[in-house]
N, C-alpha and C positions, 0 to 999 in steps of 0.2 A: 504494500500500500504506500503507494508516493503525496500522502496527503497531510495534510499540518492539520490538527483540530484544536479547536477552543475550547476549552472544557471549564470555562467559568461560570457557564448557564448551565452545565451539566446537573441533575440531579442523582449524588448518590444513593445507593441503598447499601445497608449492611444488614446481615442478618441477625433476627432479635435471638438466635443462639449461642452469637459470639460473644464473647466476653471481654473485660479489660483489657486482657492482655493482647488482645490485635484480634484483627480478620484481612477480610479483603471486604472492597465495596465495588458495587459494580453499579454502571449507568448505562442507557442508551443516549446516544446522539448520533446524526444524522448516519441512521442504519449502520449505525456499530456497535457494537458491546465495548466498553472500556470496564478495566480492572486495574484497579488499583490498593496499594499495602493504606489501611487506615490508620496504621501510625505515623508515615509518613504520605500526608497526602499534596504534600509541593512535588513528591517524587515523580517520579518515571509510571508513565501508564501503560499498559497492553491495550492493544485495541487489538478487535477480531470482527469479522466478518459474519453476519448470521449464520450463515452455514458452518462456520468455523468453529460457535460459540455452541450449537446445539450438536455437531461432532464433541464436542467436549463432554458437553457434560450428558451424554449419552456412553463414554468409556465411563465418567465417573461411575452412574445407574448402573452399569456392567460390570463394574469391579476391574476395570483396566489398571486404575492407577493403584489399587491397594498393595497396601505394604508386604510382605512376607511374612506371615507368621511369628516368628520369632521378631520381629521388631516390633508387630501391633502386641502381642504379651510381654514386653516389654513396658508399654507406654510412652513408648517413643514415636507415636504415628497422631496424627492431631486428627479430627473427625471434617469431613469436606460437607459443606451445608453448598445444595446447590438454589440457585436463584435464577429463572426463565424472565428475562425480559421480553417485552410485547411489543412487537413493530407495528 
């Protein structure tokens, strides 16, 4: 994507699961998904593509990205809360 976006009109959302310690927030603007770290929200944003963002989190729903066993009974693996924005 060779496009520069604004994201001062942006509205975030973060999920009401997360807690203190961070999440991610996600928005839509002009048909993209952005994500960004809520601790750092001056930082650096992802942006993705619809199709990109529902490829996503459709491995999430699948178990694509889950940890290996021995890491999640460890409690070293954080819980992924997904969020569908609506174009």
């Amino acid at each position: 994507m060779n496009h520069i976006f604004k994201f001062s009109n942006a509205v975030w959302h973060k999920s009401a699961r997360s807690g203190e310690s961070g999440c991610v927030e996600v928005a839509t603007l002009d048909r993209v998904v952005a994500v960004r770290d809520s601790k750092d929200r001056e930082g650096p944003v992802l942006v993705f593509r619809p199709h990109e963002w529902e490829a996503f989190l459709a491995g999430v729903r699948d178990g694509e990205f889950d940890l290996p066993e021995a890491a999640a009974e460890s409690g070293s693996s954080d819980k992924i809360h997904e969020s569908t924005p609506s174009f």
